[in-house]
C-alpha positions as CSV (number, residue, x, y, z in Angstrom):
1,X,-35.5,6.6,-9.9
2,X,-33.4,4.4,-11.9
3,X,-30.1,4.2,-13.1
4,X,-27.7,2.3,-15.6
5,X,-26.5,-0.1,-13.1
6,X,-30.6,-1.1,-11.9
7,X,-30.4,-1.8,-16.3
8,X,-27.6,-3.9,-15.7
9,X,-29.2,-5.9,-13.0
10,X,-31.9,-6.6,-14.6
11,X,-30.8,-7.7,-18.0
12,X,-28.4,-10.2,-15.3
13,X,-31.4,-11.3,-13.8
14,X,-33.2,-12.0,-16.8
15,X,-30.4,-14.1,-18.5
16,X,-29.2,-15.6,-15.7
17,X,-31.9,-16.2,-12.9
18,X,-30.3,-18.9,-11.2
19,X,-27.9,-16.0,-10.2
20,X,-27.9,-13.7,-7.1
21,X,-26.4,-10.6,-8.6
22,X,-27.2,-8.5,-5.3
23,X,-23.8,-7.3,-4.3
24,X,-24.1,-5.6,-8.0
25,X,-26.1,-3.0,-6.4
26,X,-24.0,-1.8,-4.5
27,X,-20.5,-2.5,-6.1
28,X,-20.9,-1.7,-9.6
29,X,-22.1,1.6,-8.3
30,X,-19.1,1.7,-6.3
31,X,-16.9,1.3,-9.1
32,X,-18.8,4.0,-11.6
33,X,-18.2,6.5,-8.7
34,X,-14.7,5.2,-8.2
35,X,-14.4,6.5,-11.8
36,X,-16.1,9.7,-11.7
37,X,-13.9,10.6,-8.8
38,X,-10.9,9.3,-10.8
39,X,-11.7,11.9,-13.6
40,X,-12.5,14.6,-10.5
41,X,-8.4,14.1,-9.4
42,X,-7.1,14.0,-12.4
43,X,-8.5,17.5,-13.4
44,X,-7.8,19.1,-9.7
45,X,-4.3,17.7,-10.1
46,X,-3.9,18.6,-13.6
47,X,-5.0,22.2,-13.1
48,X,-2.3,22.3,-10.6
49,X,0.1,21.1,-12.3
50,X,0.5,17.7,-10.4
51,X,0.3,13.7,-11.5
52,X,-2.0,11.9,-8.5
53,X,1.4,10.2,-7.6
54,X,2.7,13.7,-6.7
55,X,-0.4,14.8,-4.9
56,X,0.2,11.9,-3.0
57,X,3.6,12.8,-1.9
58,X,2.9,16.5,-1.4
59,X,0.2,15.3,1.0
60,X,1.8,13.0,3.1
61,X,4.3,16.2,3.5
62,X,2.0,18.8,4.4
63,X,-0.4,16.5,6.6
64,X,3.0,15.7,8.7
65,X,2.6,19.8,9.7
66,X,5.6,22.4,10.3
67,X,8.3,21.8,8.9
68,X,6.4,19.6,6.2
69,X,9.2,17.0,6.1
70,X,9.4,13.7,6.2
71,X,12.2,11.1,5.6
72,X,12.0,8.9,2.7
73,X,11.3,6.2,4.8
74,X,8.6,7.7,6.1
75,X,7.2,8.6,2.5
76,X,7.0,5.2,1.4
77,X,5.4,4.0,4.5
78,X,2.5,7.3,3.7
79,X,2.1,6.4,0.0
80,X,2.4,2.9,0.3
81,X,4.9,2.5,-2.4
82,X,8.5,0.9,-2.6
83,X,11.8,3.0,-2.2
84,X,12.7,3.0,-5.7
85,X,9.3,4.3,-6.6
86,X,9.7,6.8,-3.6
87,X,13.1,8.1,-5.0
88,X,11.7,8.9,-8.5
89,X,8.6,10.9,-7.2
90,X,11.2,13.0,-5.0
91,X,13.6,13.8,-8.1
92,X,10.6,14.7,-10.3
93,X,9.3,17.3,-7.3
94,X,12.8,18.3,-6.9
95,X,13.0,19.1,-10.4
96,X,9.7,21.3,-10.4
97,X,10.8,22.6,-6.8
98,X,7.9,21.6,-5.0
99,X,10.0,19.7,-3.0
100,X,14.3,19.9,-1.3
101,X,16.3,17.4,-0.3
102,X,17.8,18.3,3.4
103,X,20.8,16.5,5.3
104,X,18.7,14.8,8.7
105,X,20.2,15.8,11.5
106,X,19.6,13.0,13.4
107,X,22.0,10.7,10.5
108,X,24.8,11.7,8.2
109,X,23.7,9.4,5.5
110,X,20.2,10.1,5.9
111,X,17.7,12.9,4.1
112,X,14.8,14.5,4.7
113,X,12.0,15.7,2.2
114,X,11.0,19.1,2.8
115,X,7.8,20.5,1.2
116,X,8.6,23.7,-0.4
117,X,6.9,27.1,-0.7
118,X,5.4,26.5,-4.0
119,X,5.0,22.7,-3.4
120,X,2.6,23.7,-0.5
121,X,0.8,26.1,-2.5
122,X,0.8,23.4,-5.2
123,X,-0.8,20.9,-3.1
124,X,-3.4,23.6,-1.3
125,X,-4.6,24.7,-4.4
126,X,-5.0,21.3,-5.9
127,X,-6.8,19.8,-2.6
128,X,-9.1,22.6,-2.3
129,X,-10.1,21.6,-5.7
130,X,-10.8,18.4,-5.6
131,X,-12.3,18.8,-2.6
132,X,-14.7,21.2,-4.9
133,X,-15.3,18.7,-7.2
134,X,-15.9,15.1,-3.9
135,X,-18.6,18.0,-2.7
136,X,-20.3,18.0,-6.5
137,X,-20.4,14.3,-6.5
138,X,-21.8,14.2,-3.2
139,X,-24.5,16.8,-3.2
140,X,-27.3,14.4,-3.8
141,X,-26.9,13.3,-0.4
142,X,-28.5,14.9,2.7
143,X,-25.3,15.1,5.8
144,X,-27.3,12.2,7.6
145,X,-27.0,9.9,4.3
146,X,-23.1,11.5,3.6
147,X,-22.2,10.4,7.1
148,X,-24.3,6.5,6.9
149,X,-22.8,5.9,3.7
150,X,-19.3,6.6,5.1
151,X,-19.9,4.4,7.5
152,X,-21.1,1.6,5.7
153,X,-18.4,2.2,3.2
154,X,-15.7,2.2,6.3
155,X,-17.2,-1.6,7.4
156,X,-16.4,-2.8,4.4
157,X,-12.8,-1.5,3.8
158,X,-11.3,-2.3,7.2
159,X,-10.5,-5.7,6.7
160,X,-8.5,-4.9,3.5
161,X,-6.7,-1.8,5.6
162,X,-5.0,-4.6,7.8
């Protein structure tokens, strides 16, 4: 079986033997599924009604579990974003009421982000279909090959998670 990428290696090889254009098979792969699954969340987000940046907020909210709040704090630190960034996500979902803005108990000046009905149903919806569309992708693998890959693929990303 060959694919675009073995095309690619080859047509490297040939004009440039004195190259070792191994890690191609395995990145450049990488990257063409890394686009196929970009296309995948953009669809299961956009039937939804959700940007990724929101889906990324709503998650962080409903993984935290009842009550599905977090501070904004606590956002930025889940999305990996700055504060400013953080602060325009939450006014956008406050505007489409997927998410409220609550006084935090715990400090007078302080807030809390509070997933709301429709913002979990919103993010449900959208994760169980993209989760329809990772299985698609996937379903040339056996379980056994899912679960090496995974592994293989989690070797390689640990260092950068530090």
């Amino acid at each position: 079986m060959e694919d675009d990428v073995d095309r690619l290696i080859a047509a490297w090889q040939r004009e440039r033997p004195d190259m070792d254009v191994s890690p191609m098979h395995v990145l450049s792969r990488v990257t063409r599924l890394a686009l196929h699954l970009d296309r995948a969340r953009k669809q299961a987000f956009a039937d939804h009604d959700l940007e990724p940046s929101e889906f990324d907020v709503l998650s962080a909210l409903r993984r935290a579990g009842k009550p599905y709040q977090l501070s904004p704090g606590q956002l930025v630190h889940e999305t990996l974003v700055t504060s400013g960034t953080m602060t325009n996500r939450v006014d956008r979902l406050v505007g489409k009421g997927l998410v409220e803005r609550l006084p935090d108990p715990a400090d007078r000046r302080g807030v809390q982000v509070r997933l709301t009905t429709s913002g979990k149903n919103a993010v449900d919806g959208a994760l169980d279909a993209l989760l329809g569309h990772e299985q698609k992708l996937l379903a040339g693998l056996s379980a056994d090959e899912a679960t090496a890959l995974a592994g293989a693929l989690r070797t390689l990303s640990v260092p950068f998670d530090r």
